[in-house]
Backbone as JSON, one array per atom type, in Angstrom:
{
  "sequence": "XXXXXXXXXXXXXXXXXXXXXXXXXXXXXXXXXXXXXXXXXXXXXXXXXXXXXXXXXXXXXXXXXXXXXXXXXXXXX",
  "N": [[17.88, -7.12, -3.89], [18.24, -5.18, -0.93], [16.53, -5.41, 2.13], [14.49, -5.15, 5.15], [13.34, -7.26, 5.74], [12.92, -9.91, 7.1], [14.51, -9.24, 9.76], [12.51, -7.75, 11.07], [10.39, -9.25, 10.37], [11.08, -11.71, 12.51], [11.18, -10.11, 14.97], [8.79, -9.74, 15.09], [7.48, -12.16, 15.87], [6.99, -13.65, 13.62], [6.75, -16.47, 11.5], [8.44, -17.33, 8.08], [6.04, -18.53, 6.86], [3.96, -18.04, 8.12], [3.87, -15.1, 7.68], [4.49, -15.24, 5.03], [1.71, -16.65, 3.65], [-0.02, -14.66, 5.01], [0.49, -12.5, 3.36], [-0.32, -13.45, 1.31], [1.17, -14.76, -0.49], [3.86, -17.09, -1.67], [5.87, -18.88, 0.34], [8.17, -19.71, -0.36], [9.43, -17.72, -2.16], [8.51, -15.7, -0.6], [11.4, -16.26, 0.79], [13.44, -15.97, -1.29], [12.9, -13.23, -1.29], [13.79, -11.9, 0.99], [16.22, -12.9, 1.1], [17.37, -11.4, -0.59], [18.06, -12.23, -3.32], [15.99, -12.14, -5.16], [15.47, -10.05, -7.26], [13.71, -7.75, -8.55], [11.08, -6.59, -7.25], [7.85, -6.57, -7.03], [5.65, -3.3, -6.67], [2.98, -3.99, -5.47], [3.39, -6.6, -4.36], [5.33, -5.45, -2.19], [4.23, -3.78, -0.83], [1.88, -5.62, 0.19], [3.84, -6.97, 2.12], [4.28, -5.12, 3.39], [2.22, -3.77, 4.73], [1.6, -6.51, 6.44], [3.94, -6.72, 7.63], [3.14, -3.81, 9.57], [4.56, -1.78, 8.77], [5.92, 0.93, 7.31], [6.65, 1.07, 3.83], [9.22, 1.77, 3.33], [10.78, 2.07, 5.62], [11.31, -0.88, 5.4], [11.81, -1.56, 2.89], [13.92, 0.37, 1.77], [17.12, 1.61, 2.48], [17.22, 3.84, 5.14], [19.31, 5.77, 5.08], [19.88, 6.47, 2.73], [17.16, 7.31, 1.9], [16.44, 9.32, 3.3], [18.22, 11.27, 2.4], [17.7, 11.89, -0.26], [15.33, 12.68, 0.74], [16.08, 15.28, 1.63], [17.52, 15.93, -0.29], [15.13, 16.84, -2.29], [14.31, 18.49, -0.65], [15.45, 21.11, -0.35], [15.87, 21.98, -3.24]],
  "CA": [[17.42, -5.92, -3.23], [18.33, -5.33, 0.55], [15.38, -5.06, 2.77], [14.53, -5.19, 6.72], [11.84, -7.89, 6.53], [13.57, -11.41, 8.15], [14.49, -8.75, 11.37], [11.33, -7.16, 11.18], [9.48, -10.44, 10.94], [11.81, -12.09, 13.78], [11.25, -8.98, 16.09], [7.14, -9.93, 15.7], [7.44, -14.12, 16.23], [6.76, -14.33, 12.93], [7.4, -17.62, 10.58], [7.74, -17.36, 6.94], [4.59, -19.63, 6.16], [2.96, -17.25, 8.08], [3.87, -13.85, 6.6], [3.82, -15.43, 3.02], [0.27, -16.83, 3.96], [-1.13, -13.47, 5.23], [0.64, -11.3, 2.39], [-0.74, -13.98, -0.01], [2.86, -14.66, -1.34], [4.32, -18.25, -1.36], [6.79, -18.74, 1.24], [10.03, -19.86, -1.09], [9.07, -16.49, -3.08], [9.14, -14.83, 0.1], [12.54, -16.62, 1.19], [13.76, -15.41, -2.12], [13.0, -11.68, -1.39], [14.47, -11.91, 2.41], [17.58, -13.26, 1.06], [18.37, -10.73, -2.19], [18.12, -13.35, -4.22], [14.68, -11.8, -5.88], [15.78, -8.39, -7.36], [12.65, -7.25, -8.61], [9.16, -6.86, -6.34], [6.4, -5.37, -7.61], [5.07, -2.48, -5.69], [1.86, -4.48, -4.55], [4.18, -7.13, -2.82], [6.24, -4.37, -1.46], [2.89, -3.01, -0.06], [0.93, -6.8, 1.68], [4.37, -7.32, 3.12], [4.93, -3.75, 4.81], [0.68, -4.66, 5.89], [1.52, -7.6, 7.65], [4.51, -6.14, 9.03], [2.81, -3.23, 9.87], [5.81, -0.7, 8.66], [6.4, 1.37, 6.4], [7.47, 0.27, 2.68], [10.51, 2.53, 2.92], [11.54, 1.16, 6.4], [11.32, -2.59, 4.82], [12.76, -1.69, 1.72], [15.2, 1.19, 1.56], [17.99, 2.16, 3.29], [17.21, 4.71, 5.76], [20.28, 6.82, 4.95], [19.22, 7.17, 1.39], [15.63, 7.93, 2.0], [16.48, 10.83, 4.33], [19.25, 12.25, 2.03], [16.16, 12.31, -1.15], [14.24, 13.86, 1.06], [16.94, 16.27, 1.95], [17.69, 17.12, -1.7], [13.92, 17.09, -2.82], [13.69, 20.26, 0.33], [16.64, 22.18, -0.96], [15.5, 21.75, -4.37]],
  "C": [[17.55, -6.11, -1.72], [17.25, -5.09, 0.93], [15.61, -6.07, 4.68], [13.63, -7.03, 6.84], [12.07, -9.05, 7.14], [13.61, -10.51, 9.68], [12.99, -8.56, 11.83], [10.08, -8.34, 11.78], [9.93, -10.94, 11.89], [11.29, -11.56, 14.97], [9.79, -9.54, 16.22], [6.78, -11.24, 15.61], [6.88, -14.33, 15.16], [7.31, -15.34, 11.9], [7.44, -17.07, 9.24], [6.84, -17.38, 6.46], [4.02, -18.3, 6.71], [2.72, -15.97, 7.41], [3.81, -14.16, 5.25], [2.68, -15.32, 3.17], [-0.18, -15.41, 4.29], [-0.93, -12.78, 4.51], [0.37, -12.06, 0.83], [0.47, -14.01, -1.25], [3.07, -16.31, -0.91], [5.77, -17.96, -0.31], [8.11, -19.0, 0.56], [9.88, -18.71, -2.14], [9.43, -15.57, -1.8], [10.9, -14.73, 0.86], [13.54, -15.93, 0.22], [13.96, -13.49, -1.89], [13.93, -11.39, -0.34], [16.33, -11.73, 2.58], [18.35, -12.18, -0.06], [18.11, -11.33, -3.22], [16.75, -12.73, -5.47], [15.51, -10.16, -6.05], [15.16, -7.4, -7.85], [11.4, -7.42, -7.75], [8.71, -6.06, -6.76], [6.19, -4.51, -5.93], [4.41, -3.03, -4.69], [2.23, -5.51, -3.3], [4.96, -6.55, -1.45], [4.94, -4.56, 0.02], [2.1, -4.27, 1.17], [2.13, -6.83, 1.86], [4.42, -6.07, 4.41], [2.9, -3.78, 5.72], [0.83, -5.16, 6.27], [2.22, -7.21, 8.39], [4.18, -4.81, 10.15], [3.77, -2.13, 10.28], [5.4, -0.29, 7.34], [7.05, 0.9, 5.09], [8.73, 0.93, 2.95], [11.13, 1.99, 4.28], [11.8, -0.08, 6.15], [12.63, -2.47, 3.84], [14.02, -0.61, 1.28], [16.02, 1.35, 2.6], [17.56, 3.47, 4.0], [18.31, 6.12, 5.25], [20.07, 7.22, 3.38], [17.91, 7.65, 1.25], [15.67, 9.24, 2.6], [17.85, 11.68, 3.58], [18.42, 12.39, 0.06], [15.53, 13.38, -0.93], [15.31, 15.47, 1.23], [17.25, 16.86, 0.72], [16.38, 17.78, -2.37], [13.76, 18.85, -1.85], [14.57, 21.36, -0.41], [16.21, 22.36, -2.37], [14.29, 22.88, -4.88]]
}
């Protein structure tokens, strides 16, 4: 699964250890998600990582250009 959260974390000086540690996730679990390599996450992980990063799940985890072309069919719809 692609996702923002290595920039995201980068952009706010944070380490692995630490964002695992505060989203109560092991850090080679979170290395796993960062990289693709994990292609399922539960919601709830979704959710303490976009808390620590303090974003949005859908900025973390989706593509922008598909989230805004959803919403765009859900209006027309």
């Amino acid at each position: 699964m692609d996702n923002r959260i290595a920039v995201i974390r980068k952009q706010k000086g944070m380490t692995q250890a630490k964002l695992a540690n505060a989203a109560g996730i092991s850090r080679p679990y979170l290395s796993t998600i960062e990289s693709g390599q994990q292609q399922t996450i539960s919601s709830t992980v979704m959710f303490k990582i976009a808390r620590v990063l303090e974003k949005p799940i859908g900025e973390i985890f989706f593509d922008p250009s598909v989230v805004c072309a959803i919403q765009n069919d859900m209006k027309s719809s």
